[in-house]
Biopython code that builds the backbone (N, CA, C, O; Angstrom):
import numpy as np
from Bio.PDB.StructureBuilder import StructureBuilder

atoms = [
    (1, "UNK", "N", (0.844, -1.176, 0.000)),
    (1, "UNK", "CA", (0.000, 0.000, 0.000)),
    (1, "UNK", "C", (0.893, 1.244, 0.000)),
    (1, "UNK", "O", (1.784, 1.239, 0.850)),
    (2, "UNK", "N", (0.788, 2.565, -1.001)),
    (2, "UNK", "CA", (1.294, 3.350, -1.196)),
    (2, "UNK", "C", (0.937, 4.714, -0.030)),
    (2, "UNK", "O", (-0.069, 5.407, -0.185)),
    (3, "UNK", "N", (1.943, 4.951, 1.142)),
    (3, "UNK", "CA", (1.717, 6.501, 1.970)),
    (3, "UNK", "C", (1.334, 7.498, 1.012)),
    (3, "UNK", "O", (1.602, 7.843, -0.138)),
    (4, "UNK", "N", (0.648, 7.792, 1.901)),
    (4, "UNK", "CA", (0.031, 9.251, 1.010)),
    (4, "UNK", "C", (0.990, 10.441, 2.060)),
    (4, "UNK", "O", (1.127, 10.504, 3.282)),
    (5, "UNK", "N", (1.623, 11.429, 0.737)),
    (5, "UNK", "CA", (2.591, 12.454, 1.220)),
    (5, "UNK", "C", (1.925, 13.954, 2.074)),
    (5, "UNK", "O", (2.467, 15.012, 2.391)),
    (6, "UNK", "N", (0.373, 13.381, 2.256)),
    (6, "UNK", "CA", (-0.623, 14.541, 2.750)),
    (6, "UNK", "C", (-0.624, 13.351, 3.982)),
    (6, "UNK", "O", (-0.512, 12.128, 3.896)),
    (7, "UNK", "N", (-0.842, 14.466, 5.448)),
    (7, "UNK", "CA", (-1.161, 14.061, 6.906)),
    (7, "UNK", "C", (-2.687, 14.232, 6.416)),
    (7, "UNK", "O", (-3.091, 14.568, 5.302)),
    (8, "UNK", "N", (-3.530, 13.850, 7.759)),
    (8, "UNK", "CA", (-5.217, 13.626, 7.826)),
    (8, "UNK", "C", (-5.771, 14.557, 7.261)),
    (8, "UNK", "O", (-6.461, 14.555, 6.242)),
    (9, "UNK", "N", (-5.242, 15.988, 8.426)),
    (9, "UNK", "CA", (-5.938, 17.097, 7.916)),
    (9, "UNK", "C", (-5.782, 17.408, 6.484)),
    (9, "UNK", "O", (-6.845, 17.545, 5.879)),
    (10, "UNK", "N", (-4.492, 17.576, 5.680)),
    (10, "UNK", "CA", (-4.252, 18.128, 4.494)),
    (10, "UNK", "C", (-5.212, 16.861, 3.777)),
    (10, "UNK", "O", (-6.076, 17.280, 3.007)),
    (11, "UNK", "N", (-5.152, 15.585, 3.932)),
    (11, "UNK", "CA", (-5.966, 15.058, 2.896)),
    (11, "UNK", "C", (-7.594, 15.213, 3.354)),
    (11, "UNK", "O", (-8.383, 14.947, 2.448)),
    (12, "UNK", "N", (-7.998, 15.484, 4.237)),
    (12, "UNK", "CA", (-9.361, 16.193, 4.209)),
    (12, "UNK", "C", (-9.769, 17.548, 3.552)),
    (12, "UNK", "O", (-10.803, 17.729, 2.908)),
    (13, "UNK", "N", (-8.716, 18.555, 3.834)),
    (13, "UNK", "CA", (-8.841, 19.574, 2.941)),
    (13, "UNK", "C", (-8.564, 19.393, 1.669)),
    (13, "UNK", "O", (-9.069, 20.301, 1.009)),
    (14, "UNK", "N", (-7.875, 18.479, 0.894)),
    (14, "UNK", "CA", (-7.553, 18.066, -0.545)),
    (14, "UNK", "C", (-9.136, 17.345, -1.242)),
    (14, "UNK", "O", (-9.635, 17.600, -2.338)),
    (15, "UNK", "N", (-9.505, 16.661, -0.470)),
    (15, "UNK", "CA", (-10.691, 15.977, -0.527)),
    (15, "UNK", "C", (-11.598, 17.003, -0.797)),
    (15, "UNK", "O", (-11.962, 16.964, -1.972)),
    (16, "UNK", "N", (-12.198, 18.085, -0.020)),
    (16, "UNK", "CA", (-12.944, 18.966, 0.086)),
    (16, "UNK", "C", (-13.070, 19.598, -1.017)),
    (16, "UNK", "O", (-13.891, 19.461, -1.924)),
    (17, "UNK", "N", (-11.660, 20.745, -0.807)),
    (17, "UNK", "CA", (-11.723, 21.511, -1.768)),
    (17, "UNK", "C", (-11.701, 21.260, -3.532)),
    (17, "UNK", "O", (-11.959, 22.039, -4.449)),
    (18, "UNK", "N", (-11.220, 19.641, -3.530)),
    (18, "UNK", "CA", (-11.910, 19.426, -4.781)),
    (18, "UNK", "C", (-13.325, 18.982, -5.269)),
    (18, "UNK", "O", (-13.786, 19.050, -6.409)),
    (19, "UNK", "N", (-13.932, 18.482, -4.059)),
    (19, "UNK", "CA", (-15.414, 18.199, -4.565)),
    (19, "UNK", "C", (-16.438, 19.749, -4.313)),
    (19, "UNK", "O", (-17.668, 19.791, -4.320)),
    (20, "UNK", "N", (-15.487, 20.911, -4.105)),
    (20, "UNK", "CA", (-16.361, 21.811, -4.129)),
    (20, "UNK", "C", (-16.182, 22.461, -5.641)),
    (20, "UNK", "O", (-17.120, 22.828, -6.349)),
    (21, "UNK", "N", (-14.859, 22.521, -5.967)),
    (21, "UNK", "CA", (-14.266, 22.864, -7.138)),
    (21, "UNK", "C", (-15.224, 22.404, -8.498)),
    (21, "UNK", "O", (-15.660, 23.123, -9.397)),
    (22, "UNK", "N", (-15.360, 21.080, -8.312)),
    (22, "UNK", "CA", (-15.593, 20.322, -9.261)),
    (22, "UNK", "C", (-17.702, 20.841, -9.332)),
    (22, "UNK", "O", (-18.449, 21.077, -10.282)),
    (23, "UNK", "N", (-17.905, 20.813, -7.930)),
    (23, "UNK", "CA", (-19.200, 21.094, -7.804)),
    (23, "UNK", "C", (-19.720, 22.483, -8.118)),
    (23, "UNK", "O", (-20.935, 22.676, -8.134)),
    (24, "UNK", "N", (-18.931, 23.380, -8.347)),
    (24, "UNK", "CA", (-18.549, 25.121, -8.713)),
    (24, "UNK", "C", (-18.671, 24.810, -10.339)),
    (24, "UNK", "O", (-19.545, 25.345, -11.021)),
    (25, "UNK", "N", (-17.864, 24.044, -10.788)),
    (25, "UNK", "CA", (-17.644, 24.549, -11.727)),
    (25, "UNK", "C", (-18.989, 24.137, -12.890)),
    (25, "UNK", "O", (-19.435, 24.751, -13.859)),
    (26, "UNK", "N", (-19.354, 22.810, -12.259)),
    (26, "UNK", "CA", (-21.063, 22.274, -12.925)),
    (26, "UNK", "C", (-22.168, 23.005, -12.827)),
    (26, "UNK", "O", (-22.859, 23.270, -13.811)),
    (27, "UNK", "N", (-22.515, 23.513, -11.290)),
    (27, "UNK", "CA", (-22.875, 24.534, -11.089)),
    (27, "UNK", "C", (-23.366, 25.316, -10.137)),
    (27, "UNK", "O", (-24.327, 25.055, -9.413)),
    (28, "UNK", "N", (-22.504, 26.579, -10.131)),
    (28, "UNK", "CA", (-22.301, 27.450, -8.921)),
    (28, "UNK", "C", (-22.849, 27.831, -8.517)),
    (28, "UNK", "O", (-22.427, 28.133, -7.401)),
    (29, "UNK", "N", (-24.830, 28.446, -8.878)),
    (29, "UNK", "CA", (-25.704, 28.578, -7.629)),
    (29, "UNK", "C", (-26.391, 27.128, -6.612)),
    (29, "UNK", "O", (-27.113, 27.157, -5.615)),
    (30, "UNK", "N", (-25.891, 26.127, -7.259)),
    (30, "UNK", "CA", (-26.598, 24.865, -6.925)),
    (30, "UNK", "C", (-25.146, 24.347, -5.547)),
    (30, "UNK", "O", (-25.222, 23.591, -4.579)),
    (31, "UNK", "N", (-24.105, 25.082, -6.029)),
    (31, "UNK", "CA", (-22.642, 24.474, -4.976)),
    (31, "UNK", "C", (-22.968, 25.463, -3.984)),
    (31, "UNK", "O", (-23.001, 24.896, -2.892)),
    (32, "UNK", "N", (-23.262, 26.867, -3.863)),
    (32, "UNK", "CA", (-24.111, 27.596, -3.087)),
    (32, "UNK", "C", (-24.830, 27.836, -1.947)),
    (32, "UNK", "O", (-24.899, 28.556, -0.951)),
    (33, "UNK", "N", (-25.494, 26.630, -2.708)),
    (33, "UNK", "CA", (-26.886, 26.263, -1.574)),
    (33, "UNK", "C", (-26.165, 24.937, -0.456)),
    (33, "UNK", "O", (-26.453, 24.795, 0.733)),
    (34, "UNK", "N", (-25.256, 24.150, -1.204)),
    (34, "UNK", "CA", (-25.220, 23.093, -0.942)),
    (34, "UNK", "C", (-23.929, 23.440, -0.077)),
    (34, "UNK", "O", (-24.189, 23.003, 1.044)),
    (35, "UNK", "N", (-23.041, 23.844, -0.063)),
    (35, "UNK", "CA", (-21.822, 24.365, 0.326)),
    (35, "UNK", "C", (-22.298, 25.696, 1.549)),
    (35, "UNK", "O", (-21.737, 25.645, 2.643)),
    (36, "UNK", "N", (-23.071, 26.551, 1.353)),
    (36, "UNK", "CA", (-23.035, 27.678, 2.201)),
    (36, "UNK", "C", (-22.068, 28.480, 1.842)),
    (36, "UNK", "O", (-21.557, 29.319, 2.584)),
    (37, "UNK", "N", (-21.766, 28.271, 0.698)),
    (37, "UNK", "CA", (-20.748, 29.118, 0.591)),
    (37, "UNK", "C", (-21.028, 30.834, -0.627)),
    (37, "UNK", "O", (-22.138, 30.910, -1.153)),
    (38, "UNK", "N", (-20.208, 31.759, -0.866)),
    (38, "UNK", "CA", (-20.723, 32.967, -1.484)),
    (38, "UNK", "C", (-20.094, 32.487, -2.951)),
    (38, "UNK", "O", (-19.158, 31.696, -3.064)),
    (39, "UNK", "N", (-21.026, 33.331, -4.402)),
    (39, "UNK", "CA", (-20.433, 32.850, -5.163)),
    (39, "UNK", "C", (-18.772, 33.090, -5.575)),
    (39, "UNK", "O", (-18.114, 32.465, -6.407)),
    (40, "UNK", "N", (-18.251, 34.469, -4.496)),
    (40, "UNK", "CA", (-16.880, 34.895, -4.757)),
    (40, "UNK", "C", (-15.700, 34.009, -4.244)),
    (40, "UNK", "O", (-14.504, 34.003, -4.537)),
    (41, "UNK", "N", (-16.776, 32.934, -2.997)),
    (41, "UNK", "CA", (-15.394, 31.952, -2.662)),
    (41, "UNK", "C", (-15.498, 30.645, -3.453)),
    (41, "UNK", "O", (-14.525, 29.891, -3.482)),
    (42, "UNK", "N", (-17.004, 30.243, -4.309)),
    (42, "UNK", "CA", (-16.888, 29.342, -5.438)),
    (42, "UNK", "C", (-15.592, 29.372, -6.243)),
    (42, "UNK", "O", (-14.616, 28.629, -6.344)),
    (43, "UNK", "N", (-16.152, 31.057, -7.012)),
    (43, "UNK", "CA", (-14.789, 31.253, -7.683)),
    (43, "UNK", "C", (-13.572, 31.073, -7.317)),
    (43, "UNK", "O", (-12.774, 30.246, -7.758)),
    (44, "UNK", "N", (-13.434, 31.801, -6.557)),
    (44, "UNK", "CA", (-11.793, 31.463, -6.126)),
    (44, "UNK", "C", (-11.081, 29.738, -6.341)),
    (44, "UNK", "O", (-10.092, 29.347, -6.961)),
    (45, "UNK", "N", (-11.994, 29.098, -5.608)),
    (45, "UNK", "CA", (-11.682, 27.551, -5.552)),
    (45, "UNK", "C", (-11.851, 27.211, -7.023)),
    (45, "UNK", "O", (-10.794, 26.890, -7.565)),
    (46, "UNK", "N", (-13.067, 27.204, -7.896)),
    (46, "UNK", "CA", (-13.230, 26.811, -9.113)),
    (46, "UNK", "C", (-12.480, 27.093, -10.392)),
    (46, "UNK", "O", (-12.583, 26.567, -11.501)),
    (47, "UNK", "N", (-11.384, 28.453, -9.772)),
    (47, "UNK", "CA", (-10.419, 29.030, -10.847)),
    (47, "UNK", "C", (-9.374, 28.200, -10.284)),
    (47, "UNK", "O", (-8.385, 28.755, -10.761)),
    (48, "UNK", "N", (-8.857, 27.068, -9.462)),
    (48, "UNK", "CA", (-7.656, 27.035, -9.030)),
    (48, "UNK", "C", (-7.619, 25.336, -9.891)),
    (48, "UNK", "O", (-8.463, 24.440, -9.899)),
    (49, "UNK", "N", (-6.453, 25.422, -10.454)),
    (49, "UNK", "CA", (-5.808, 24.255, -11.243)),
    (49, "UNK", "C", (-5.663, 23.125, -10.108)),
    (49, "UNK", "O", (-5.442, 23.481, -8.950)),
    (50, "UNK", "N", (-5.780, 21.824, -10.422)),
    (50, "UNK", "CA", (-5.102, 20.840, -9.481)),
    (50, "UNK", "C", (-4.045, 20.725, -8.708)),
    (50, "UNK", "O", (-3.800, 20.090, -7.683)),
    (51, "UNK", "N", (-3.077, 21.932, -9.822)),
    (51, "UNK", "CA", (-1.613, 22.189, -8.764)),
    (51, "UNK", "C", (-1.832, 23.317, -7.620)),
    (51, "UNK", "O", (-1.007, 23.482, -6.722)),
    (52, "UNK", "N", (-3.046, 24.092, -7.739)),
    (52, "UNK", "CA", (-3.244, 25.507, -6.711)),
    (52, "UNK", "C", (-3.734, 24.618, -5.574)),
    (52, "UNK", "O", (-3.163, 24.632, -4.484)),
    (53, "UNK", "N", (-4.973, 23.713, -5.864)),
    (53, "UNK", "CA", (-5.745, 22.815, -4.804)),
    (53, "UNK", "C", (-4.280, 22.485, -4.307)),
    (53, "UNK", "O", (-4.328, 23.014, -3.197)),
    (54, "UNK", "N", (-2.866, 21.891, -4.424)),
    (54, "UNK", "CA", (-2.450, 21.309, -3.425)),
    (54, "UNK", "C", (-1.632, 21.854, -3.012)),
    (54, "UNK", "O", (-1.225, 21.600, -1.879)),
    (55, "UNK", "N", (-0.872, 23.187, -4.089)),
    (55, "UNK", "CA", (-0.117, 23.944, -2.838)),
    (55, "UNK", "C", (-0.697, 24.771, -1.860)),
    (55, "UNK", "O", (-0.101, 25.418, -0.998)),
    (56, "UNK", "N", (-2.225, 24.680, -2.114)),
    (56, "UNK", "CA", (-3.192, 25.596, -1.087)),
    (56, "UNK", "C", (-3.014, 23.895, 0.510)),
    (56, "UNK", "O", (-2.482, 23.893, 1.620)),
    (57, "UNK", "N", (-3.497, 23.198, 0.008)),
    (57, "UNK", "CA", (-3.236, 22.408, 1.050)),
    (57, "UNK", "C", (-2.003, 21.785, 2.075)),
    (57, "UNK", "O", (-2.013, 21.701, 3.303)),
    (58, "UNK", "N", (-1.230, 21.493, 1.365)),
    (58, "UNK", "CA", (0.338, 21.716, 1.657)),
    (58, "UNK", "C", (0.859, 22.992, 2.516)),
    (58, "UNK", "O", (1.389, 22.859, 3.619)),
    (59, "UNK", "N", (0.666, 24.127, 1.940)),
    (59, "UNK", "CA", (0.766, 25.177, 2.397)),
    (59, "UNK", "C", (-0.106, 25.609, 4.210)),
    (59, "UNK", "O", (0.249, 26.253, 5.197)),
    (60, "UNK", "N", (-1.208, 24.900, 3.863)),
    (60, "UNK", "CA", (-1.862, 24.854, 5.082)),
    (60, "UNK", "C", (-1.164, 23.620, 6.655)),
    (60, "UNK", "O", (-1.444, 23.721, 7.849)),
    (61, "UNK", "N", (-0.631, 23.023, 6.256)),
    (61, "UNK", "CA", (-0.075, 21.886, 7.038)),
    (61, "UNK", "C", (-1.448, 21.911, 7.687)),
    (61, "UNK", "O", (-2.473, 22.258, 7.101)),
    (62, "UNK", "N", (-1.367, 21.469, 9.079)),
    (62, "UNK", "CA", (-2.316, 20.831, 9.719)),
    (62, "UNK", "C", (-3.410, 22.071, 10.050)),
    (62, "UNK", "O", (-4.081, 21.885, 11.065)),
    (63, "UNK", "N", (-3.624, 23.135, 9.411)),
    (63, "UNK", "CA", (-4.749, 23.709, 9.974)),
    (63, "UNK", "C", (-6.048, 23.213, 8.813)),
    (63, "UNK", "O", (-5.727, 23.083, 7.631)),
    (64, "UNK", "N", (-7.525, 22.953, 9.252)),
    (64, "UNK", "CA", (-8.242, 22.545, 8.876)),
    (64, "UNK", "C", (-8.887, 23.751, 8.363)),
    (64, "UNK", "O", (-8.968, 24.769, 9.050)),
    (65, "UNK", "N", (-9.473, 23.645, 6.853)),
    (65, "UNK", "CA", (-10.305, 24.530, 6.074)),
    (65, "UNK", "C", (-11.561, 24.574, 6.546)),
    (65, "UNK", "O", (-12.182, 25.633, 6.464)),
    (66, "UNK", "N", (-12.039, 23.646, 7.013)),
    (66, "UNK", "CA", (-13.608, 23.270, 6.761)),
    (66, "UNK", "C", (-14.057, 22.462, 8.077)),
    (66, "UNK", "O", (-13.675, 21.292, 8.094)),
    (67, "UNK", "N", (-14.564, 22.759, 8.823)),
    (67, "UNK", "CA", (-15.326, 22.527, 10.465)),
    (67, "UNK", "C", (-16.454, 21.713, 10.496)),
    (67, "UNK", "O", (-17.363, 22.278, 9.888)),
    (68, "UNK", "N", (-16.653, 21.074, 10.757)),
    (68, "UNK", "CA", (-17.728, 20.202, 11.420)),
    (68, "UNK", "C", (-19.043, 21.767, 11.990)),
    (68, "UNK", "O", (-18.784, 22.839, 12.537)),
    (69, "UNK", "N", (-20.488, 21.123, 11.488)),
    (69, "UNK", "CA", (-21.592, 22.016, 12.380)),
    (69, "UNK", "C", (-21.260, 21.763, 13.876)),
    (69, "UNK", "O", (-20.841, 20.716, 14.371)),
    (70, "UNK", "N", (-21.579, 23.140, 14.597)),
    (70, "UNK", "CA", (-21.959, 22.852, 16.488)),
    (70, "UNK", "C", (-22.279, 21.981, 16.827)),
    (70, "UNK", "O", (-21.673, 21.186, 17.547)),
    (71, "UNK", "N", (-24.161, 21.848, 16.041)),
    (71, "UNK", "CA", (-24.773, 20.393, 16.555)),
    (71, "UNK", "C", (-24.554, 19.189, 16.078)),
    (71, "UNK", "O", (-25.369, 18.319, 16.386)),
    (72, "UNK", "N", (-23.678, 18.915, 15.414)),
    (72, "UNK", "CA", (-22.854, 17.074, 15.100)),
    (72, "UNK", "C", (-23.140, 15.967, 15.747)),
    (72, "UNK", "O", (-23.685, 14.910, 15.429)),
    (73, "UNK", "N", (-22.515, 16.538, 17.048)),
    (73, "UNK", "CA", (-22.941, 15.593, 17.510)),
    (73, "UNK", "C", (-24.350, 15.301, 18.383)),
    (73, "UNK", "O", (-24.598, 14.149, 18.737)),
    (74, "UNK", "N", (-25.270, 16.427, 18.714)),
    (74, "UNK", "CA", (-26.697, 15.792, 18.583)),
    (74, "UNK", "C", (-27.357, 15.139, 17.416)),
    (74, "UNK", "O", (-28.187, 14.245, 17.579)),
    (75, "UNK", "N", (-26.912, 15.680, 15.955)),
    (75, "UNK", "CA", (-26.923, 14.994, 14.461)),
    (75, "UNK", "C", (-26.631, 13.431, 14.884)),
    (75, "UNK", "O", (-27.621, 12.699, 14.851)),
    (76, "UNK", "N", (-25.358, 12.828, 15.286)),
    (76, "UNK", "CA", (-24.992, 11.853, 15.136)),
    (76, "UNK", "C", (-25.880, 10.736, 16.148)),
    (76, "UNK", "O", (-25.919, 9.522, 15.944)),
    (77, "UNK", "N", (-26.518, 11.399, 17.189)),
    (77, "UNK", "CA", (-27.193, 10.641, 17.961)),
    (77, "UNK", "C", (-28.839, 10.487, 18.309)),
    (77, "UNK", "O", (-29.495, 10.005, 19.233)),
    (78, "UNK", "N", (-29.172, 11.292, 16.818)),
    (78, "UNK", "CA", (-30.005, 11.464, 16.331)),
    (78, "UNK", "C", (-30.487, 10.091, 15.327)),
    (78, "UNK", "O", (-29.612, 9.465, 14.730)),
    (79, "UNK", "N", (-32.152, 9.645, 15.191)),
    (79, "UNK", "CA", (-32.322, 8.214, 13.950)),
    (79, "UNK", "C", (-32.195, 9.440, 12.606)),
    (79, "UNK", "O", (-32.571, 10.609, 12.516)),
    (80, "UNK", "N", (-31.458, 8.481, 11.648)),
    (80, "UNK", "CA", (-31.508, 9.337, 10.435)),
    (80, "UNK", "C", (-32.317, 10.231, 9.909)),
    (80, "UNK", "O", (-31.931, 11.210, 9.270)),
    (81, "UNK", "N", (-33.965, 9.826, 10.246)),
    (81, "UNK", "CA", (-34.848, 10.299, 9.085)),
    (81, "UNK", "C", (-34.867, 11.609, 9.999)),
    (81, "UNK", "O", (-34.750, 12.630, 9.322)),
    (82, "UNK", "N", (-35.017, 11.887, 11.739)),
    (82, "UNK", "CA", (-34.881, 13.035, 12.367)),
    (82, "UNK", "C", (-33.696, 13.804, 12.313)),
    (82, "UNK", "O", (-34.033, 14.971, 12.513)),
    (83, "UNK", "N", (-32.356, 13.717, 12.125)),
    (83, "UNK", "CA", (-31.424, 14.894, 11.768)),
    (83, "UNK", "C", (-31.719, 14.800, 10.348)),
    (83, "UNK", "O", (-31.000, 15.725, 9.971)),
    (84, "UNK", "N", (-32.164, 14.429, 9.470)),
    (84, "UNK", "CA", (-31.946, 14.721, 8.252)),
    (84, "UNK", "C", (-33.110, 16.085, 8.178)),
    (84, "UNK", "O", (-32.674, 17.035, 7.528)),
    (85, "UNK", "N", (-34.835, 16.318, 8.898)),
    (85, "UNK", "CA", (-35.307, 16.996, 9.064)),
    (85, "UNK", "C", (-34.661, 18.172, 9.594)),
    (85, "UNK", "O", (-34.427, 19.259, 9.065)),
    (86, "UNK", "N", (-34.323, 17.551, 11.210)),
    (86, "UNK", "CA", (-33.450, 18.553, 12.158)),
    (86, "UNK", "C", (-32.834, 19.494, 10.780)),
    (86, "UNK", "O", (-33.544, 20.413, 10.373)),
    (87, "UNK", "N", (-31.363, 19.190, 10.029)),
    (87, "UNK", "CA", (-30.630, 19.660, 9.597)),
    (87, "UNK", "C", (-31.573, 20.455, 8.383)),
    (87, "UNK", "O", (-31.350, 21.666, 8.390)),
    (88, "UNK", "N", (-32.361, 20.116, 7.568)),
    (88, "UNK", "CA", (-33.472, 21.258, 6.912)),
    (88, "UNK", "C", (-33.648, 22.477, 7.442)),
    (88, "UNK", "O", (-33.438, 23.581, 6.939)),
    (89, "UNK", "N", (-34.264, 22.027, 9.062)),
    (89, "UNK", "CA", (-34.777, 23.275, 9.467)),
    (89, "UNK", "C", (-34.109, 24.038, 10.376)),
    (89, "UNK", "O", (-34.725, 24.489, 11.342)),
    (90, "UNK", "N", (-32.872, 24.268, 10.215)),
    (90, "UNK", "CA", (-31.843, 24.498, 10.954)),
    (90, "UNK", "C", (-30.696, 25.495, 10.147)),
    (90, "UNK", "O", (-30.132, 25.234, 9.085)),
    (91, "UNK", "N", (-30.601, 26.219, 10.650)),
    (91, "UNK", "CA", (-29.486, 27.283, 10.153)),
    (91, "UNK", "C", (-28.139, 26.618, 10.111)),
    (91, "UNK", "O", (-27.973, 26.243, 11.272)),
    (92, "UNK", "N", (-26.924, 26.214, 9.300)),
    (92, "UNK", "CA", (-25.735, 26.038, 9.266)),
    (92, "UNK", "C", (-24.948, 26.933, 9.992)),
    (92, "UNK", "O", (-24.508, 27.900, 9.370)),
    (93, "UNK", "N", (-24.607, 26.788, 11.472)),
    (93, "UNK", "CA", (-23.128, 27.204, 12.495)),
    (93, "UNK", "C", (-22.016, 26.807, 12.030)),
    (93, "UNK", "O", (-22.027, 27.203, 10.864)),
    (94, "UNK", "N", (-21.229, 26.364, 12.182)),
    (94, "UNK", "CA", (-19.787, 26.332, 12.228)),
    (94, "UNK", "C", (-19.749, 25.914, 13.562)),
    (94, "UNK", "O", (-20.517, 26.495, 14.330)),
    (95, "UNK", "N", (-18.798, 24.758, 14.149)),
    (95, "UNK", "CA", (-18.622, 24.392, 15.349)),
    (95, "UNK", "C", (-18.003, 26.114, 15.805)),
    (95, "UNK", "O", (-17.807, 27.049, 15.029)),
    (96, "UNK", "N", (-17.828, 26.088, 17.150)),
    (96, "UNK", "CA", (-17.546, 27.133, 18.078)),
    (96, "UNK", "C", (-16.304, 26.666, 18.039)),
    (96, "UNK", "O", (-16.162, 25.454, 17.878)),
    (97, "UNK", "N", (-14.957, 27.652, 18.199)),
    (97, "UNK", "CA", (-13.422, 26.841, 18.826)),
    (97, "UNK", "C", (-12.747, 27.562, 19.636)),
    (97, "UNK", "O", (-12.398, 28.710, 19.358)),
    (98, "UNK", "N", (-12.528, 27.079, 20.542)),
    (98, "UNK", "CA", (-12.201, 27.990, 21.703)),
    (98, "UNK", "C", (-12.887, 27.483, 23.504)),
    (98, "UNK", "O", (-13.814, 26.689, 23.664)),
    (99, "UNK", "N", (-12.524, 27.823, 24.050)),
    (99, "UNK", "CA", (-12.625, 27.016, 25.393)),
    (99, "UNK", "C", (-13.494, 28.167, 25.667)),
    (99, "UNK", "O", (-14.068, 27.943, 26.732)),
    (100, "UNK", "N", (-13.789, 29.118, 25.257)),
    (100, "UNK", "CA", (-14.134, 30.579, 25.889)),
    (100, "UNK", "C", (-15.586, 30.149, 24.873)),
    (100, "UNK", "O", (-16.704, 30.397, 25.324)),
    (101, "UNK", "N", (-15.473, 29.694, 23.912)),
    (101, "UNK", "CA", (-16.980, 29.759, 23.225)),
    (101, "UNK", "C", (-17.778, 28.705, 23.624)),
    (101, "UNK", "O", (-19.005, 28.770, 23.558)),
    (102, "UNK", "N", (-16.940, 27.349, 24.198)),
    (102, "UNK", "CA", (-18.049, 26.797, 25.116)),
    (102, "UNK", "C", (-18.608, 27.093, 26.428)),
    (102, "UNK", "O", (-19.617, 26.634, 26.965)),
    (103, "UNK", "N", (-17.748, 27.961, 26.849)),
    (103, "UNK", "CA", (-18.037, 28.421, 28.270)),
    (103, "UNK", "C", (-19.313, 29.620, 27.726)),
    (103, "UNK", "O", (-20.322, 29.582, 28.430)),
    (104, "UNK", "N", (-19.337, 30.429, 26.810)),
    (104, "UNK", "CA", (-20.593, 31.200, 26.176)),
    (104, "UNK", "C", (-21.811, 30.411, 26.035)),
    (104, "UNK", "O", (-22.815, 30.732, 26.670)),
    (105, "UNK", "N", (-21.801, 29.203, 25.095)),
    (105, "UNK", "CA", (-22.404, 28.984, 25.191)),
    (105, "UNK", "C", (-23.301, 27.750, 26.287)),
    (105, "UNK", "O", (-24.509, 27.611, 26.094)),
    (106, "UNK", "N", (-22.768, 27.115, 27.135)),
    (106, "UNK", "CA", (-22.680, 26.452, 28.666)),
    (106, "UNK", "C", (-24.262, 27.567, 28.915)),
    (106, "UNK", "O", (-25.474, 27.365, 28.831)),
    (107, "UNK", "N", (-23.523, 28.569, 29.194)),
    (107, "UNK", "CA", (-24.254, 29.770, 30.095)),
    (107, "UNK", "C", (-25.170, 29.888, 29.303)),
    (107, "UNK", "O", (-26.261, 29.400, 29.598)),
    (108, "UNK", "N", (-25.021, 30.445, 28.296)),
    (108, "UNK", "CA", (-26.908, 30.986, 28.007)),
    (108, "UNK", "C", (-27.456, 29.722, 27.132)),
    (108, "UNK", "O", (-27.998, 29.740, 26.027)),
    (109, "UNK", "N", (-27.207, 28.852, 27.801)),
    (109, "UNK", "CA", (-28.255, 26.992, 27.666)),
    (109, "UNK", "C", (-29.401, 27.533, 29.179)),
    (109, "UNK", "O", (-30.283, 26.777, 29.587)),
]
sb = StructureBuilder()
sb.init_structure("model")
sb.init_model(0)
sb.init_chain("A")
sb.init_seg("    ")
for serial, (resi, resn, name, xyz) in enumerate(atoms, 1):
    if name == "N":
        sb.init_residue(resn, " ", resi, " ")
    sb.init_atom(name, np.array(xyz, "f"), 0.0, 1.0, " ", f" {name:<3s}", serial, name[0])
structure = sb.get_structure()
């Protein structure tokens, strides 16, 4: 079996940023919706050659592009057909990072 010259994180961000790329470039109000993302950071990713995707990742060493939602893990311990609703009717967060943003949110629970 052949090592891969990318650690976890870089091959999660390699992973990513090409199925958004690829999903940008088919089509970009539909990667949008599906991504959360604006159409100016489509572009950016969807203009970048296979060699930009990896010196963008490389370049990143172990910091992660792309976060897991807050609620994940109520998602994960959730039966499918209810987070799949849950996640409909639910605004997309970004996990919190920081010891100080769980202590925020702790308190006003």
């Amino acid at each position: 079996m052949a090592s891969s010259p990318l650690n976890d994180v870089q091959h999660a961000n390699f992973i990513i940023l090409s199925l958004i790329r690829d999903a940008a470039r088919a089509d970009p109000g539909t990667a949008c919706c599906r991504f959360g993302m604006t159409l100016a950071q489509l572009k950016a990713i969807s203009d970048l050659p296979p060699d930009g995707v990896m010196a963008i990742v490389t370049g990143m060493g172990n910091e992660a592009l792309f976060f897991p939602r807050e609620d994940l893990d109520r998602l994960l311990q959730l039966p499918p057909a209810v987070s799949a609703v849950l996640v409909s009717a639910t605004a997309r967060l970004p996990a919190a990072r920081g010891a100080k943003s769980a202590a925020q949110r702790s308190a006003s629970a």
